[in-house]
C-alpha positions as CSV (number, residue, x, y, z in Angstrom):
1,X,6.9,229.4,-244.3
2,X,7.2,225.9,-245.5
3,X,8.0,223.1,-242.9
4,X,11.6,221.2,-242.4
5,X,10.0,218.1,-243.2
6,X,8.3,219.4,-246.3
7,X,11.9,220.9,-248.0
8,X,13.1,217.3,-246.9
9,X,11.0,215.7,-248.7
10,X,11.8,218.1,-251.7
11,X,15.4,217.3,-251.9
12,X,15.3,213.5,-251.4
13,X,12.9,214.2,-254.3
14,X,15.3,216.0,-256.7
15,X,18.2,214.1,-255.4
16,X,16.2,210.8,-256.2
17,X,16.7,210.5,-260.2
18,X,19.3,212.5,-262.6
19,X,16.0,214.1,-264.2
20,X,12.9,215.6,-262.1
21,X,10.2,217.7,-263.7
22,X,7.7,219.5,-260.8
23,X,4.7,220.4,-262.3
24,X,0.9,220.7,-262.7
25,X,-0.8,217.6,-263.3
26,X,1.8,214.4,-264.8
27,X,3.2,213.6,-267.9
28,X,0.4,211.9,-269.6
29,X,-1.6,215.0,-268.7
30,X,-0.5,218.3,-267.9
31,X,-2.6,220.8,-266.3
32,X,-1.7,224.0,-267.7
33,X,0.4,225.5,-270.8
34,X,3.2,226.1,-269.6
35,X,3.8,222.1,-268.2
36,X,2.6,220.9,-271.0
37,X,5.2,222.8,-273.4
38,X,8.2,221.6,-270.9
39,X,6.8,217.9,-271.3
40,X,7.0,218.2,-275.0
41,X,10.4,219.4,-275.0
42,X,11.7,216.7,-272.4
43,X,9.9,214.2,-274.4
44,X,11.9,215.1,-277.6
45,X,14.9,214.1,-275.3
46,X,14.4,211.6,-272.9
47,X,12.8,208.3,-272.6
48,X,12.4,208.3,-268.9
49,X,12.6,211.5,-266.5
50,X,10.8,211.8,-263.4
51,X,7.6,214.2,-262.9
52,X,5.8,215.3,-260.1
53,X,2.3,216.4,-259.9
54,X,2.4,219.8,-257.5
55,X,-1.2,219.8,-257.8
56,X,-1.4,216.2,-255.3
57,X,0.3,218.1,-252.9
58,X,-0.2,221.3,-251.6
59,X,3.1,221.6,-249.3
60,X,5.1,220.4,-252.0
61,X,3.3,222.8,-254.6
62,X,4.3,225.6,-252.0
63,X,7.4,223.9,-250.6
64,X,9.3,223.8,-254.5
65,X,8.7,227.9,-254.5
66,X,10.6,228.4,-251.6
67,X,13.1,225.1,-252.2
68,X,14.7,226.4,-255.2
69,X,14.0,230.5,-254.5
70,X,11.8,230.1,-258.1
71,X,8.3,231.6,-258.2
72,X,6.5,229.4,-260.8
73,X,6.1,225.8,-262.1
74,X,7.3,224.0,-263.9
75,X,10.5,223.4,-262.6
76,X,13.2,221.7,-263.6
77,X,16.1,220.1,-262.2
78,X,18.9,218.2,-263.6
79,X,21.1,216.4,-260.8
80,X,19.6,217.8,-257.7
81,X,20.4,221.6,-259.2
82,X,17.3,223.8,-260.8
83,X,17.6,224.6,-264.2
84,X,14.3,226.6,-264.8
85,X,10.8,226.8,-265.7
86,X,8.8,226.5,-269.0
87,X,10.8,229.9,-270.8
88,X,14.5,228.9,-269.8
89,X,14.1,225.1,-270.6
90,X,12.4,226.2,-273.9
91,X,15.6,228.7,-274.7
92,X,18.1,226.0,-274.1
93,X,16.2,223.5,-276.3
94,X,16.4,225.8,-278.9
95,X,19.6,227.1,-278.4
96,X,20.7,223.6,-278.8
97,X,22.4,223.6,-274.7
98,X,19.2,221.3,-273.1
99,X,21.3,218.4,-274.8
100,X,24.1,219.2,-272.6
101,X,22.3,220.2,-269.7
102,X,20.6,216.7,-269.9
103,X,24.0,215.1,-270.5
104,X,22.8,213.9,-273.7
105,X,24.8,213.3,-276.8
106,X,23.3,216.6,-279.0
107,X,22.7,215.2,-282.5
108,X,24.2,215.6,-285.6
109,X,23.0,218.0,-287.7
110,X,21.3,217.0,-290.7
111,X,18.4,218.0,-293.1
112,X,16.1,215.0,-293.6
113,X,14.7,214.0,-296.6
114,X,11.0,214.0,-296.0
115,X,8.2,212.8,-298.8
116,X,4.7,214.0,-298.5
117,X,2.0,211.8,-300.8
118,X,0.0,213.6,-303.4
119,X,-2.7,213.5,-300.8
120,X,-1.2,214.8,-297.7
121,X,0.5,217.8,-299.3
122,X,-2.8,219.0,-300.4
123,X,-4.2,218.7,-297.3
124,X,-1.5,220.7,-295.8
125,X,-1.0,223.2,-297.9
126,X,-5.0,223.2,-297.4
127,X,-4.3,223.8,-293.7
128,X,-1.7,226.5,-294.2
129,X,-3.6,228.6,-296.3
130,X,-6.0,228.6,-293.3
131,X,-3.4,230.0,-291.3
132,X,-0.9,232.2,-292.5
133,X,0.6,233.2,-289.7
134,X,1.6,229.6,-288.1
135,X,4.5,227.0,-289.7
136,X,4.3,223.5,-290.5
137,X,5.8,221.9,-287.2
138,X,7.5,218.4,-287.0
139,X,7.9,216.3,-283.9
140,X,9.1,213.0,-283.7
141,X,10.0,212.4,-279.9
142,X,12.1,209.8,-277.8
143,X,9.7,207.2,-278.0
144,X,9.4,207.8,-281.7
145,X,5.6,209.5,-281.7
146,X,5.3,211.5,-284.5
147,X,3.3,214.7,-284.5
148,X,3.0,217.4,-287.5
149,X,1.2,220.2,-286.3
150,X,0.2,223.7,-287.4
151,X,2.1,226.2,-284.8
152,X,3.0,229.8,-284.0
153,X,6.1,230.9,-285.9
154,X,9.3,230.4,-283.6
155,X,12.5,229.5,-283.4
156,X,13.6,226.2,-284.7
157,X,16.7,224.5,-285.5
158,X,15.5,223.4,-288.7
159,X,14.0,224.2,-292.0
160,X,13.1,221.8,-294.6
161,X,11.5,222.4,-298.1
162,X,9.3,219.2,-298.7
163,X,7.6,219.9,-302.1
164,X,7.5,223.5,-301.7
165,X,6.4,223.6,-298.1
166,X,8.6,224.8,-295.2
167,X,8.6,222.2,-292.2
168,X,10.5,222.9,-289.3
169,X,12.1,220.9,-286.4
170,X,14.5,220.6,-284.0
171,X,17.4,219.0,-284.4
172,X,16.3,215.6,-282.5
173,X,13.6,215.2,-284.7
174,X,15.6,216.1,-287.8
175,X,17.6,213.2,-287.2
176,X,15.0,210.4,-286.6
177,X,12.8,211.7,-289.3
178,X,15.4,210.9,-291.9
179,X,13.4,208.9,-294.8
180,X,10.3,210.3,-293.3
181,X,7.1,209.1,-295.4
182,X,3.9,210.9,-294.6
183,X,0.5,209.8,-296.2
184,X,-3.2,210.6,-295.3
185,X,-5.3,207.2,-294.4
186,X,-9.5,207.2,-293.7
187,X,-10.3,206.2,-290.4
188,X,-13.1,205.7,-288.2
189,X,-12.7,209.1,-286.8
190,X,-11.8,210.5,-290.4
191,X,-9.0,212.0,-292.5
192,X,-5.8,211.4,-290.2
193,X,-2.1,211.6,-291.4
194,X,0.0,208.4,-291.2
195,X,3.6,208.5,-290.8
196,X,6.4,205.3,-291.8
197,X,9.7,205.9,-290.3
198,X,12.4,203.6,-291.4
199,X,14.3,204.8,-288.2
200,X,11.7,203.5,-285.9
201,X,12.7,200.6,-284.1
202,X,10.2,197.7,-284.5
203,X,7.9,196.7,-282.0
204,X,7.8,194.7,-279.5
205,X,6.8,191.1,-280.7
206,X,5.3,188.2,-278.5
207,X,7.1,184.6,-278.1
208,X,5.0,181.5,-277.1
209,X,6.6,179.6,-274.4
210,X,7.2,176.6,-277.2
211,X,9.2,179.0,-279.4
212,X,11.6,180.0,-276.4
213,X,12.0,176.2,-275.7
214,X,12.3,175.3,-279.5
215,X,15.0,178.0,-279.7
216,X,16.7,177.1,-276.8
217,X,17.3,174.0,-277.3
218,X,18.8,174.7,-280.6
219,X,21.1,177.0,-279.5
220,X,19.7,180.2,-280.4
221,X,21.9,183.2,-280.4
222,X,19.7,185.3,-277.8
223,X,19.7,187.0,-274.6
224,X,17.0,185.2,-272.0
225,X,15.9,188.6,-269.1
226,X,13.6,188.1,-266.1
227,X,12.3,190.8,-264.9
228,X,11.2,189.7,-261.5
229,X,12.7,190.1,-258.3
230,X,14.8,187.2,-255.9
231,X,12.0,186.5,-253.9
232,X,9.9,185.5,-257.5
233,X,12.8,183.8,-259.1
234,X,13.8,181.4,-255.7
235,X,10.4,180.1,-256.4
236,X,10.2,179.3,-260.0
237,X,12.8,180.5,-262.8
238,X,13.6,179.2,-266.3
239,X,17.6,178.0,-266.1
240,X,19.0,179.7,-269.1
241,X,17.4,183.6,-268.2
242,X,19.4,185.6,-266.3
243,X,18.0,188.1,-263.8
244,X,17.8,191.8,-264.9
245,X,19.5,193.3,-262.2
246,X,21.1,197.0,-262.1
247,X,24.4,195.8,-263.9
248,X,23.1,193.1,-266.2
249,X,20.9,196.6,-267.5
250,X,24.3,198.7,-268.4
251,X,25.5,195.0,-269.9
252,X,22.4,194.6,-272.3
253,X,22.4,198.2,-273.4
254,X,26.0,198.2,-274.6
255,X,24.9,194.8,-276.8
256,X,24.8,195.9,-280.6
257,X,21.0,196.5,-281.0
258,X,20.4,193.5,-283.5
259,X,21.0,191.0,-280.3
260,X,17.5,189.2,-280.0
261,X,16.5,190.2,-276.3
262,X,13.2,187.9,-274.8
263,X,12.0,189.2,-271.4
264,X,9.9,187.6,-268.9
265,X,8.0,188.0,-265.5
266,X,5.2,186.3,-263.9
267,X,2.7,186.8,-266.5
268,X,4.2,188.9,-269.3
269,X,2.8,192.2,-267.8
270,X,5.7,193.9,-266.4
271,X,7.8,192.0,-268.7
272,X,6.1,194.0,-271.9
273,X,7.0,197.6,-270.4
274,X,10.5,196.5,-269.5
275,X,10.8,195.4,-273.1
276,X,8.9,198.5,-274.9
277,X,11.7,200.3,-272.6
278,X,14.6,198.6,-274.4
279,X,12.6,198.8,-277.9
280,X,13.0,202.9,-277.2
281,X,16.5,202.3,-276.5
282,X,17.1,201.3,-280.2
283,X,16.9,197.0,-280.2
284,X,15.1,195.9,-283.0
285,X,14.5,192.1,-282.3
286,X,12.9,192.4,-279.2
287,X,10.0,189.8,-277.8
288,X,8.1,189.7,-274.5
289,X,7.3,185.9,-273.5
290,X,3.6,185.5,-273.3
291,X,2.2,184.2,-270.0
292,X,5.2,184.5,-268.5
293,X,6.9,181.6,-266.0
294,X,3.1,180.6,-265.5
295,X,2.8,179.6,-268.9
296,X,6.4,178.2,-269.2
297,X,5.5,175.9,-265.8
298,X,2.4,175.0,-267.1
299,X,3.1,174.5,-271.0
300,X,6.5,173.5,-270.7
C-alpha cells in the first residue's frame, strides 16, 4: 500500500507540466526497451516534455502503479490524465492521434523528396541485403537529429521510393525531411552517413560583446533577451535587453522566425541552452552573447 504522501507527490508531479513521461532511467538514457521506444516517439514530437526516472525512487516507482491503476512503465500522461505505456503511446503515434493527444498541430501530409549519393545507396542497399526482413527507417526528430536506421517491418505512415529503395517514416519526419540529402563521409570512427537538411534551422551563433554594442548603436533591427532573474539584473543589466520573463516568452515566439534574437546571462552558459531552445523552435538568426554581462561590464 503506497503512502498519502507518496501519491501526493505523484499528482503534484503529473499536474506540474502539460507533458510527464515516468519511466526507467531519463531521457538521455533509458533503462529498458520499452522507455526507450516511448522516448523516441515523444522526441519525434516535442522539444521539451518532462521525464521521471522511477528507478531514483522506489515509492514513486511503486506509487505510479497504484496512482494511475496501470501495471507497467512507462507511463504517460498528458494534462494530469494517463494516456498509457510503451504499446498504447506507440498505436496513437502511428495512428496519427498522439498529435492530438499532445495538442500538437498533426502535420501535413507529404512525400519528401529524398536524394541518396552514389555512395550511400550502395551502402544501404549493402545493409539491406544483410537483412531481409527489416525496412529502411527514417527519423528526423523535434530537435532535428536525424537517424536512418535498419528496423523490424511495422507500421508507418510513410513510404518513399528513393532510387529504388523503400524508406519509411512517420509523418513528422516526412515533413522536415523534405529536400533531404544523405551522403557517406570517413571519419575517425569510420564510414558514417551525413545528412544536409535545408529545413534545419541554423545554429546557434556566438556575438562578441563589441558586435552587440556596434549594432546597437546603429540601430540594428534585433531583439536584446536576458535570461537572468531580478535579483541578477538589479545588479548589473545592459539598457536596451529586456528580461525574458513568462510573457515576453509567448511575445518572442509569435515574432516571424527571421527576427535576429541575441540572449544573454551571466556568462553565456544558461544563455546558450535558452537560445538552442528557441533555435528548435524554428528562428534562424539566433546568437548567444559570449561572456555574458561579465564580458559586456568588463569590455564594454
Amino acid at each position: 500500500m503506497v503512502d498519502e504522501q507518496t501519491l501526493a507527490t505523484i499528482k503534484s508531479i503529473v499536474t506540474s507540466d502539460p507533458v510527464v513521461l515516468f519511466m526507467k532511467g531519463t531521457r538521455s538514457q533509458p533503462q529498458c526497451g520499452f522507455s526507450a521506444q516511448t522516448v523516441e516517439i515523444l522526441d519525434t514530437l516535442l522539444i521539451d516534455y518532462a521525464s521521471v526516472d522511477v528507478l531514483a525512487d522506489t515509492s514513486l516507482r511503486e506509487g505510479i502503479k497504484e496512482y494511475g491503476g496501470w501495471p507497467t512503465i512507462p507511463q504517460l500522461y498528458v494534462d494530469g490524465e494517463l494516456i498509457g505505456g510503451c504499446d498504447i503511446v506507440g498505436e496513437l503515434f502511428a495512428s496519427g492521434e498522439l498529435h492530438n493527444t499532445l495538442g500538437i498541430e498533426p502535420p501535413e501530409a507529404i512525400v519528401p523528396r529524398i536524394v541518396f549519393s552514389t555512395a550511400a545507396l550502395a551502402a544501404i542497399r549493402h545493409a539491406l541485403d544483410q537483412q531481409r526482413d527489416a525496412i529502411l527507417l527514417l527519423q528526423v526528430n523535434a530537435r532535428w537529429e536525424t537517424r536512418l536506421n535498419m528496423s523490424p517491418k511495422s507500421r508507418h505512415a510513410v513510404q518513399v521510393d528513393v532510387s529504388g529503395v523503400q524508406v519509411f517514416m512517420d509523418t513528422s519526419t516526412a515533413q522536415r525531411a523534405d529536400g533531404l540529402h544523405v551522403d557517406i563521409v570517413d571519419s575517425l570512427q569510420g564510414r558514417a552517413l551525413r545528412f544536409e537538411n535545408p529545413n534545419a534551422p541554423p545554429p546557434v551563433k556566438a556575438m562578441k560583446v563589441t558586435e552587440l554594442r556596434r549594432r546597437l548603436d546603429t540601430g540594428a533591427a534585433l531583439r536584446l533577451l536576458d535570461v537572468r532573474g531580478s535579483d541578477e539584473r538589479a545588479v548589473a543589466h545592459i539598457a536596451e535587453a529586456e528580461p525574458l520573463h513568462e510573457a515576453a516568452e509567448s511575445e518572442i515566439e509569435g515574432l516571424p522566425t527571421d527576427t535576429p534574437l541575441v540572449f544573454h546571462c551571466h556568462t553565456g552558459v544558461r544563455s546558450r541552452a535558452v537560445a538552442e531552445r528557441f533555435r528548435l523552435l524554428g528562428f534562424r538568426d539566433v546568437y548567444n552573447l559570449e561572456g555574458g554581462i561579465e564580458a559586456w561590464s568588463i569590455e564594454v
